[in-house]
PDB file of N, CA, C and O in Angstrom, chain B, residues numbered from 101:
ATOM      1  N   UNK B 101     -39.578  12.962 -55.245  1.00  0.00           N
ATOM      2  CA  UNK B 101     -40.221  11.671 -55.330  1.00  0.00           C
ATOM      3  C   UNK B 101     -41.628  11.870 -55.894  1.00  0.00           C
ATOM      4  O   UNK B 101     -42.360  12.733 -55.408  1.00  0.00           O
ATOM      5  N   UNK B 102     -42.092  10.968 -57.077  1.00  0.00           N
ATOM      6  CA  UNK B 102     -43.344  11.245 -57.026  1.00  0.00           C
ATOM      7  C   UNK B 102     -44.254  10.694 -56.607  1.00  0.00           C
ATOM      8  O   UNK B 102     -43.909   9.847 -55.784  1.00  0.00           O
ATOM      9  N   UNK B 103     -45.389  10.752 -56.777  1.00  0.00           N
ATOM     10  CA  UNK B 103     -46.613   9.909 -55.826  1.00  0.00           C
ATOM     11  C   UNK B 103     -46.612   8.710 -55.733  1.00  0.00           C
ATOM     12  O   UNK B 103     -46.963   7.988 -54.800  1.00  0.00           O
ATOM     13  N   UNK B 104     -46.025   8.369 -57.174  1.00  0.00           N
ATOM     14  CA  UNK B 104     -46.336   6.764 -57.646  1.00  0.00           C
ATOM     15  C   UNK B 104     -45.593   5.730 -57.156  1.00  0.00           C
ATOM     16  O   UNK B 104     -45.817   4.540 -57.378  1.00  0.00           O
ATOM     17  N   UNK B 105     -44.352   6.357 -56.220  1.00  0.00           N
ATOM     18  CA  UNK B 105     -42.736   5.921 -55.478  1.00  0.00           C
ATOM     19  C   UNK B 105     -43.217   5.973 -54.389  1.00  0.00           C
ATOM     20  O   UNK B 105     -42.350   5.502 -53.653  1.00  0.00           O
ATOM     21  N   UNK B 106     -44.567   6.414 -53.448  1.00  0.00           N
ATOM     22  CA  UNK B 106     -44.395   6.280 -52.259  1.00  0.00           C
ATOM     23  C   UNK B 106     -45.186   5.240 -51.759  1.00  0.00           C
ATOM     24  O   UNK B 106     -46.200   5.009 -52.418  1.00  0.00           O
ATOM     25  N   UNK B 107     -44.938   4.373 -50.506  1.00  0.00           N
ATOM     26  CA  UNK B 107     -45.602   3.337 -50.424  1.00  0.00           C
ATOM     27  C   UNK B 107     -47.212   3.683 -49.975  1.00  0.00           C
ATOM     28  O   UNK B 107     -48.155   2.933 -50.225  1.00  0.00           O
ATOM     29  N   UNK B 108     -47.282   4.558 -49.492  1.00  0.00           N
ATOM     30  CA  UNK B 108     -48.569   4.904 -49.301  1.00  0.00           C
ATOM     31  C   UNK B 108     -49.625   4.549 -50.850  1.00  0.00           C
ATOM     32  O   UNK B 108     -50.580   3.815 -51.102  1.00  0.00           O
ATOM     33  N   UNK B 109     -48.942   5.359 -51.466  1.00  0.00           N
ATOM     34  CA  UNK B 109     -49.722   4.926 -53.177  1.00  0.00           C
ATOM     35  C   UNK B 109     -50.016   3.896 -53.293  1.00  0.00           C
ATOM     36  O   UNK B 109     -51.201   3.563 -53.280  1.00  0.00           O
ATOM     37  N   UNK B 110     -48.772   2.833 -53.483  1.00  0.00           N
ATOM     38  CA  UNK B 110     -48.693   1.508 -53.926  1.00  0.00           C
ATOM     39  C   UNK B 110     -49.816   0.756 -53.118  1.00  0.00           C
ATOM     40  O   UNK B 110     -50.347  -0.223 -53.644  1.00  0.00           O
ATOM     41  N   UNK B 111     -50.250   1.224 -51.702  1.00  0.00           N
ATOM     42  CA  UNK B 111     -50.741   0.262 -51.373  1.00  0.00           C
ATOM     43  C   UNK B 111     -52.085   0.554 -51.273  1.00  0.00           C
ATOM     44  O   UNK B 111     -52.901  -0.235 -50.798  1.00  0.00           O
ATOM     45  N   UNK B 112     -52.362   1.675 -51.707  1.00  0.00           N
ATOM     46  CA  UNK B 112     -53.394   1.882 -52.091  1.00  0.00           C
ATOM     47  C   UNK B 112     -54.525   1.562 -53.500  1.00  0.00           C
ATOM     48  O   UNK B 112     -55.708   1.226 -53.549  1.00  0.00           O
ATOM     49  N   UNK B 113     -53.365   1.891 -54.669  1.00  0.00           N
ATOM     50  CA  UNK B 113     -53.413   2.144 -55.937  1.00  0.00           C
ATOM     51  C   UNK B 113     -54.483   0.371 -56.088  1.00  0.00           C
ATOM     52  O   UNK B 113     -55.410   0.136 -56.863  1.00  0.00           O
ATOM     53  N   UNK B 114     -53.893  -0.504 -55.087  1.00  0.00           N
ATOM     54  CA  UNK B 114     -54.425  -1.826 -55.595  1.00  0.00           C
ATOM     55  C   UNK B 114     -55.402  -2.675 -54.551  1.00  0.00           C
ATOM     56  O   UNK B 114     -55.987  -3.741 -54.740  1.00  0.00           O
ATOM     57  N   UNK B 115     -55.367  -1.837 -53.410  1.00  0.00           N
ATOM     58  CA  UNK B 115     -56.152  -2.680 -52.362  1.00  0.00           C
ATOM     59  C   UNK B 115     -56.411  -1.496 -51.159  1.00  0.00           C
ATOM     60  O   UNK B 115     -55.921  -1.569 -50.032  1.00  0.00           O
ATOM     61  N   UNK B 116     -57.321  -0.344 -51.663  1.00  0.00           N
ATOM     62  CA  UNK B 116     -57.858   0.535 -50.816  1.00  0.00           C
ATOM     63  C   UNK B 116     -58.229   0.264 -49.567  1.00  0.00           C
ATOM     64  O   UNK B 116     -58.131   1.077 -48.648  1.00  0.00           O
ATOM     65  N   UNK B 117     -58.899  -1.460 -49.397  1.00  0.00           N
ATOM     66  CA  UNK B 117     -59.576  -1.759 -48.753  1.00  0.00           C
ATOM     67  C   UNK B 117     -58.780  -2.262 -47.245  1.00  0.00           C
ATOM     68  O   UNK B 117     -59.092  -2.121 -46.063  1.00  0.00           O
ATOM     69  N   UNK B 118     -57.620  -2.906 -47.933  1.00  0.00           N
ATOM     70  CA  UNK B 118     -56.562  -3.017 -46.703  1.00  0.00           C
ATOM     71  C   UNK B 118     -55.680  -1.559 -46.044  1.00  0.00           C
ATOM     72  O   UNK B 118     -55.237  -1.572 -44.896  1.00  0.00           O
ATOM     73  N   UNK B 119     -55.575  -0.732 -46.680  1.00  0.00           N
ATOM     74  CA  UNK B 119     -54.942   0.453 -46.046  1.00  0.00           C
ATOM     75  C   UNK B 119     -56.199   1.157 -45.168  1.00  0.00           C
ATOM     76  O   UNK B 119     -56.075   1.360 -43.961  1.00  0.00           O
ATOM     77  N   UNK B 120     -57.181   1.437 -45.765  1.00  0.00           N
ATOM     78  CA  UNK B 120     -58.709   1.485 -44.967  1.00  0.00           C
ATOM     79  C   UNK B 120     -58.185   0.980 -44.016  1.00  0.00           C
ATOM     80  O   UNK B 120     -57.242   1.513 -43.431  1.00  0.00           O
ATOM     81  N   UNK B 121     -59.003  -0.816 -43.476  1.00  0.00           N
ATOM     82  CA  UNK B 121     -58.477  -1.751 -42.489  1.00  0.00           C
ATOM     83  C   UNK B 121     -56.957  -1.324 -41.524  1.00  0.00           C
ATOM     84  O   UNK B 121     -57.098  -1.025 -40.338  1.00  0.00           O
ATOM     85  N   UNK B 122     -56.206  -1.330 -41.866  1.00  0.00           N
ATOM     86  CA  UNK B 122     -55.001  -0.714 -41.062  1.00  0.00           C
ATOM     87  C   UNK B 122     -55.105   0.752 -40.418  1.00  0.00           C
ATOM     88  O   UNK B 122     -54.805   1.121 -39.282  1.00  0.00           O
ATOM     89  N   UNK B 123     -55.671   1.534 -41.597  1.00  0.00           N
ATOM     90  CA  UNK B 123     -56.017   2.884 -40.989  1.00  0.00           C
ATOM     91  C   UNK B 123     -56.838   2.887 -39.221  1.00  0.00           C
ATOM     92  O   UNK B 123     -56.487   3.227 -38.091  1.00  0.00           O
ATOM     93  N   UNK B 124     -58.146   2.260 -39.897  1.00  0.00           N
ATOM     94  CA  UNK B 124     -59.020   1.784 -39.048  1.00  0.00           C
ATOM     95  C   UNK B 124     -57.882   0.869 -37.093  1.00  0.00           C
ATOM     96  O   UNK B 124     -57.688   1.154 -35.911  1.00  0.00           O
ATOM     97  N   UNK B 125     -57.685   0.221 -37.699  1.00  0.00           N
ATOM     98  CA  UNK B 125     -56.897  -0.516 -36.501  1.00  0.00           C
ATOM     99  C   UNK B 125     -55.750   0.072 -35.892  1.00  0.00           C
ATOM    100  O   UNK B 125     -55.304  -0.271 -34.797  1.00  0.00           O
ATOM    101  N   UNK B 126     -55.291   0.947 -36.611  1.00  0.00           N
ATOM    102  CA  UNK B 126     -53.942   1.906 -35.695  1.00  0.00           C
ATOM    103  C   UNK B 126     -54.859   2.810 -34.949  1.00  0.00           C
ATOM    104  O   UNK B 126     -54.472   3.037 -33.803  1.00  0.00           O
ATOM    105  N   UNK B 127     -55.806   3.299 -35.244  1.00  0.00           N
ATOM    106  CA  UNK B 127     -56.508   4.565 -34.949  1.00  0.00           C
ATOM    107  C   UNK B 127     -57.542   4.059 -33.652  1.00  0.00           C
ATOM    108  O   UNK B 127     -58.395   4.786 -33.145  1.00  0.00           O
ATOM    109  N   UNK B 128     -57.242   2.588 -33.232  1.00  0.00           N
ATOM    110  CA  UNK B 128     -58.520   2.207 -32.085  1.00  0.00           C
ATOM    111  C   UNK B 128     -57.225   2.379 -30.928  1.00  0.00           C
ATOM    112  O   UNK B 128     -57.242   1.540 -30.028  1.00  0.00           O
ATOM    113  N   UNK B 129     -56.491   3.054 -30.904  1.00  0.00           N
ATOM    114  CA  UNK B 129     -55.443   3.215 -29.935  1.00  0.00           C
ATOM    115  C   UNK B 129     -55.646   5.074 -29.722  1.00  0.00           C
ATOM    116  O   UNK B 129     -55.213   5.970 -30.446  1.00  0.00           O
ATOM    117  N   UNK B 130     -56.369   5.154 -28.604  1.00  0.00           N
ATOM    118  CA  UNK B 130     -56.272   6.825 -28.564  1.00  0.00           C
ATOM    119  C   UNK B 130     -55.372   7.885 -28.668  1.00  0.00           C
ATOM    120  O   UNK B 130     -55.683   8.971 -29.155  1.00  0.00           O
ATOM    121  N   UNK B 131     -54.041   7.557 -28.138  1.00  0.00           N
ATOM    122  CA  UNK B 131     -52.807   7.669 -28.413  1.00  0.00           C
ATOM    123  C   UNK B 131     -52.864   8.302 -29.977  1.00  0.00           C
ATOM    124  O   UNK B 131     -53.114   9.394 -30.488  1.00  0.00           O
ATOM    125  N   UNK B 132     -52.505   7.038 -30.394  1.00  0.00           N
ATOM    126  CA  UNK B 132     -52.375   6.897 -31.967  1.00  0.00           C
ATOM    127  C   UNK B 132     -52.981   8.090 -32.932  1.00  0.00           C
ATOM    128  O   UNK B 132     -52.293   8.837 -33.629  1.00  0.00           O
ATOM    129  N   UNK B 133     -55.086   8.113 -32.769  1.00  0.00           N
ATOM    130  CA  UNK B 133     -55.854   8.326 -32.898  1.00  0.00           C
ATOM    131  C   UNK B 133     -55.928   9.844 -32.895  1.00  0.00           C
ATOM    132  O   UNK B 133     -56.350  10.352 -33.934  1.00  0.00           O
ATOM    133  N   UNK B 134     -55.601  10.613 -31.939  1.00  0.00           N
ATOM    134  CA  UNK B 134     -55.139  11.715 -31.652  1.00  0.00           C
ATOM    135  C   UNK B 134     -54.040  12.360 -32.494  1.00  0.00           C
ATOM    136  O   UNK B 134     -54.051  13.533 -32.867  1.00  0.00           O
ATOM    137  N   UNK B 135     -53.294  11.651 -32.696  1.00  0.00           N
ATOM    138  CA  UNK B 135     -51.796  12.168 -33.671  1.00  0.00           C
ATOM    139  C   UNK B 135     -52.475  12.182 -34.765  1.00  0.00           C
ATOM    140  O   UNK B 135     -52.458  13.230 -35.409  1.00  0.00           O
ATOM    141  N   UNK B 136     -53.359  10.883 -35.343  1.00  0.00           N
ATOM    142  CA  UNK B 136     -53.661  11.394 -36.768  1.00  0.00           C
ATOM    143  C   UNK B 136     -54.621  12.389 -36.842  1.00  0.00           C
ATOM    144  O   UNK B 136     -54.393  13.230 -37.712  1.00  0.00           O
ATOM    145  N   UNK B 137     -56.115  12.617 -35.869  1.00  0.00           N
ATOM    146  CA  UNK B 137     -56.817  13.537 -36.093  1.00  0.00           C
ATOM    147  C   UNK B 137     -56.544  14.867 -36.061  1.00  0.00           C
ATOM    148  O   UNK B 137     -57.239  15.678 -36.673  1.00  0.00           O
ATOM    149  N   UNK B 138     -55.333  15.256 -35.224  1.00  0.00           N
ATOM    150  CA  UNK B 138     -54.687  16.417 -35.628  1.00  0.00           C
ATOM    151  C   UNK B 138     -53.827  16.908 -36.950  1.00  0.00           C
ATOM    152  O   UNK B 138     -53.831  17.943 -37.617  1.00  0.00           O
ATOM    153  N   UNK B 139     -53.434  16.251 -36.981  1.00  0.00           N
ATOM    154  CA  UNK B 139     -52.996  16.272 -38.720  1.00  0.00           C
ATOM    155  C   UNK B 139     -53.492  16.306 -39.517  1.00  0.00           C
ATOM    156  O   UNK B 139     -53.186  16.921 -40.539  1.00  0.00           O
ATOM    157  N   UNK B 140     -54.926  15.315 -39.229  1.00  0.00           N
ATOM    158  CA  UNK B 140     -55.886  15.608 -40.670  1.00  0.00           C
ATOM    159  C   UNK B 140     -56.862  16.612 -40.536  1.00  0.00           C
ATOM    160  O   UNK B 140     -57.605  17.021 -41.429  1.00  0.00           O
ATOM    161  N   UNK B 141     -56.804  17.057 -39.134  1.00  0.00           N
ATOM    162  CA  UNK B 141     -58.139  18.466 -39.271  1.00  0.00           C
ATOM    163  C   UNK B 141     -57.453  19.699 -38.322  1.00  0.00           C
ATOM    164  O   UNK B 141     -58.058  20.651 -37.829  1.00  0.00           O
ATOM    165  N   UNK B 142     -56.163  19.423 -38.229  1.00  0.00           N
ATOM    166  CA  UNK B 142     -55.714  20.645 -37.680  1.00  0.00           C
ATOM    167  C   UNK B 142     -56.099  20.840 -36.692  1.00  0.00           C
ATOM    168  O   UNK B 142     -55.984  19.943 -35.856  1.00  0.00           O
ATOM    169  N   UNK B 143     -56.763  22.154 -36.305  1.00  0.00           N
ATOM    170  CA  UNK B 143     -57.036  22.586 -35.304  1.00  0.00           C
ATOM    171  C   UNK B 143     -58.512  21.923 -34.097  1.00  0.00           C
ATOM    172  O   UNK B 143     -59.631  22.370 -33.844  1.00  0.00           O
ATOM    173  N   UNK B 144     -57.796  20.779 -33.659  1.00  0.00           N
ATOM    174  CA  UNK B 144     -59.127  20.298 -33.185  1.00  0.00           C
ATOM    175  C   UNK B 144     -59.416  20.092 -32.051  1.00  0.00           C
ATOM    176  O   UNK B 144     -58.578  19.279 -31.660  1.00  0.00           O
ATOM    177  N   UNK B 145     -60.364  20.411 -30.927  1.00  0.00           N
ATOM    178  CA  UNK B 145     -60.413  20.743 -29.951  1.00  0.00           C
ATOM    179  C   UNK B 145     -60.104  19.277 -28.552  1.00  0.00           C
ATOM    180  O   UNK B 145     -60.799  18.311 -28.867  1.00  0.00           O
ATOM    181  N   UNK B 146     -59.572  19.095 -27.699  1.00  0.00           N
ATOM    182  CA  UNK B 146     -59.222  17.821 -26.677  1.00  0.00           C
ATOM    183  C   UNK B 146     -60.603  17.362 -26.486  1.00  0.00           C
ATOM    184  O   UNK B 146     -60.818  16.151 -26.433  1.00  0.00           O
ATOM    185  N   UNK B 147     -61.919  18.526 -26.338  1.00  0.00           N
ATOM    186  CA  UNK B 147     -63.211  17.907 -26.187  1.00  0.00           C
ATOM    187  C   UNK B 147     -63.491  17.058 -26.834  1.00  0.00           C
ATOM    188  O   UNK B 147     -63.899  15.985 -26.389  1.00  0.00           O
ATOM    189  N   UNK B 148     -63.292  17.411 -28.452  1.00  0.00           N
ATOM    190  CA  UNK B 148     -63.760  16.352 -29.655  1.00  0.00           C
ATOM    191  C   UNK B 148     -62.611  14.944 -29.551  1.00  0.00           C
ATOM    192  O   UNK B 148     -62.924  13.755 -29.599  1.00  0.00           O
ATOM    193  N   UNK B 149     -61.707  15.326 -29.452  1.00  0.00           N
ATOM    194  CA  UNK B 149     -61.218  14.213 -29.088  1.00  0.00           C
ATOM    195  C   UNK B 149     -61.443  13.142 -28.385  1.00  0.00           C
ATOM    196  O   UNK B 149     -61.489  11.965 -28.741  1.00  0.00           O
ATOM    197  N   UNK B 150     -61.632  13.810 -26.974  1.00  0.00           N
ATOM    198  CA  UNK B 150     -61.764  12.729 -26.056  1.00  0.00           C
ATOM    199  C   UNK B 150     -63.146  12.169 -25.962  1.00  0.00           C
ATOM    200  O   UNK B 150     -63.380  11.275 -25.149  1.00  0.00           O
ATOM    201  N   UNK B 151     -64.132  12.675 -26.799  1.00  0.00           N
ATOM    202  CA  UNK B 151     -65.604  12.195 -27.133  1.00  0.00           C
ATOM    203  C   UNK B 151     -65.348  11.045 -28.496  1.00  0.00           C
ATOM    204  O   UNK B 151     -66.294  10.529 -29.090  1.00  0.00           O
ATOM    205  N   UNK B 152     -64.102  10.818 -28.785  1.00  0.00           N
ATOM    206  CA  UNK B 152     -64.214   9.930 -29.981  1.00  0.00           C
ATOM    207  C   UNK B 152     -63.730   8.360 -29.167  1.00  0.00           C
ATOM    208  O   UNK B 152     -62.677   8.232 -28.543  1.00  0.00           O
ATOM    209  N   UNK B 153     -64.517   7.530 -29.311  1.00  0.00           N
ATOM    210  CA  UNK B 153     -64.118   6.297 -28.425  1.00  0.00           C
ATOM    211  C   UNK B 153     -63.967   4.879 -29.736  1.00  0.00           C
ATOM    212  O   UNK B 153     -64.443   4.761 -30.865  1.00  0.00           O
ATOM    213  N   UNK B 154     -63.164   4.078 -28.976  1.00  0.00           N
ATOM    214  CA  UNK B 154     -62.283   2.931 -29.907  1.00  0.00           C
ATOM    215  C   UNK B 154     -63.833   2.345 -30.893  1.00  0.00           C
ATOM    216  O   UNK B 154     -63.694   1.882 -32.025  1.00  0.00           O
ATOM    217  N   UNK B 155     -64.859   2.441 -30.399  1.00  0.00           N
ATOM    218  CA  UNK B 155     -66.244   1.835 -30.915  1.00  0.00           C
ATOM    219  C   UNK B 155     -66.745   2.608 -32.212  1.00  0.00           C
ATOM    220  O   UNK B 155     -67.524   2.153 -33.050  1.00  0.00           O
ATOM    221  N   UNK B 156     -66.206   3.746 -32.217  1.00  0.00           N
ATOM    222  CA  UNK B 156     -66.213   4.928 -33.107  1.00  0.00           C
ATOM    223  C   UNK B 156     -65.315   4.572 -34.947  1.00  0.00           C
ATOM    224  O   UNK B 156     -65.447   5.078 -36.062  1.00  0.00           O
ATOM    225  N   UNK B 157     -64.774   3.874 -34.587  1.00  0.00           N
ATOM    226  CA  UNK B 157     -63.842   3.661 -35.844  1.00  0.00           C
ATOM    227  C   UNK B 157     -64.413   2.265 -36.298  1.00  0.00           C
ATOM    228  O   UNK B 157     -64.588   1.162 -35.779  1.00  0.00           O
ATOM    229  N   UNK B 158     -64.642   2.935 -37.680  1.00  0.00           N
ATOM    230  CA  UNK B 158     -64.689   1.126 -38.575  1.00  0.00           C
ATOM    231  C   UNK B 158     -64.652   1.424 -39.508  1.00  0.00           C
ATOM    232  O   UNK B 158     -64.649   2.616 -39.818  1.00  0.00           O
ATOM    233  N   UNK B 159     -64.608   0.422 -40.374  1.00  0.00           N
ATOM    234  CA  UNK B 159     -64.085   0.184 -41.763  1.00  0.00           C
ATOM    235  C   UNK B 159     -65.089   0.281 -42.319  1.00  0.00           C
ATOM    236  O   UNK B 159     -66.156   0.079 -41.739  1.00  0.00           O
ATOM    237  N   UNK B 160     -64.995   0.669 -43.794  1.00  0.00           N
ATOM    238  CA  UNK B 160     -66.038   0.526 -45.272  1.00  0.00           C
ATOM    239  C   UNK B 160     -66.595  -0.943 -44.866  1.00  0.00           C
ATOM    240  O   UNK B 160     -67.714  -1.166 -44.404  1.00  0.00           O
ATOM    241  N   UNK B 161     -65.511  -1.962 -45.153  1.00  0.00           N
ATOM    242  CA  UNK B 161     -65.897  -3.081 -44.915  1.00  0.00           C
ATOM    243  C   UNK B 161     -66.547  -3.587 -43.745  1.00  0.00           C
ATOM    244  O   UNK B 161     -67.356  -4.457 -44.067  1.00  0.00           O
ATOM    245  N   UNK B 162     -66.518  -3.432 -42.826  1.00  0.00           N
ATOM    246  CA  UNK B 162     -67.849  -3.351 -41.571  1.00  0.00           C
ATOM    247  C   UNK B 162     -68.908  -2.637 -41.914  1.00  0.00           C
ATOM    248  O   UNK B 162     -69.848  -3.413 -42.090  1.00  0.00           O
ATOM    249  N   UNK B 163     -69.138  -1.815 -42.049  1.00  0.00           N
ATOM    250  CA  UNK B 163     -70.460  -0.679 -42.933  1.00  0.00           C
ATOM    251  C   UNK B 163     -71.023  -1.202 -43.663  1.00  0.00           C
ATOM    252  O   UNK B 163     -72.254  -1.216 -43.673  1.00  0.00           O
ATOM    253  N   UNK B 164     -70.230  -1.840 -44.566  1.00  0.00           N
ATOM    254  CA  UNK B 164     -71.340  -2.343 -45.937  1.00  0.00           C
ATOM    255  C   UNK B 164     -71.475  -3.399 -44.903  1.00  0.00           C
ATOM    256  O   UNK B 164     -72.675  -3.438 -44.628  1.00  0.00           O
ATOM    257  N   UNK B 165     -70.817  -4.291 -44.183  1.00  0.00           N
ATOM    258  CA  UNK B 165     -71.732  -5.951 -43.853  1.00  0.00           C
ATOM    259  C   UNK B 165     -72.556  -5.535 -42.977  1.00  0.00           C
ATOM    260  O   UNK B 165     -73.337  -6.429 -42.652  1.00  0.00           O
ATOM    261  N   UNK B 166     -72.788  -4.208 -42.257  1.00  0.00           N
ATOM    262  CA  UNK B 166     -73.536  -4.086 -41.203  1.00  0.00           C
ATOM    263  C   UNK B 166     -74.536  -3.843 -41.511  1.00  0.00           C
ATOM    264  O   UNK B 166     -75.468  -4.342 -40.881  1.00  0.00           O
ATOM    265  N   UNK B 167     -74.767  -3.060 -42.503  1.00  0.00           N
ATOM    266  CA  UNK B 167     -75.975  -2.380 -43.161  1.00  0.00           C
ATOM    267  C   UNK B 167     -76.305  -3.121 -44.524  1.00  0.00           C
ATOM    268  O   UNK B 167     -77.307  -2.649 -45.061  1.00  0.00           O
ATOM    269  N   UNK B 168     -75.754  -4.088 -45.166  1.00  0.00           N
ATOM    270  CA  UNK B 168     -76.014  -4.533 -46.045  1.00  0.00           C
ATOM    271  C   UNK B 168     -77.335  -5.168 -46.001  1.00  0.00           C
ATOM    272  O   UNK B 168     -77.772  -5.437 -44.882  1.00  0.00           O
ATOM    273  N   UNK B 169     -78.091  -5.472 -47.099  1.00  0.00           N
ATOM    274  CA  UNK B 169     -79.608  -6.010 -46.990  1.00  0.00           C
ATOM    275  C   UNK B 169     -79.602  -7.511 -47.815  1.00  0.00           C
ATOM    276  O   UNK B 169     -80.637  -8.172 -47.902  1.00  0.00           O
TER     277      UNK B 169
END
């Protein structure tokens, strides 16, 4: 399969900003949150984990309106 066939792409390729957003909102579930941070950094310690809290996650789109001038 190539990249361009998987839905991950597609839904990226045209609206970064909503897969962001979803990323963001699966990941305020610690559960959840945990499964992906191991996957994306491997080896990572339960300390760092359990120091990451639901207040911790936000979007591009919160960032720029938060800090915007």
């Amino acid at each position: 399969m190539s990249l361009e066939n998987t839905v991950f792409y597609r839904l990226t390729d045209e609206n970064e900003n909503s897969c962001t957003q979803l990323l963001a909102n699966i990941m305020r579930t610690k559960f959840v949150r945990d499964i992906i941070l191991k996957f994306l950094c491997g080896n990572i310690s339960d300390e760092i984990l359990d120091s990451i809290r639901e207040n911790c996650i936000e979007t591009q789109l919160h960032f720029f309106g938060k800090w915007a001038s």
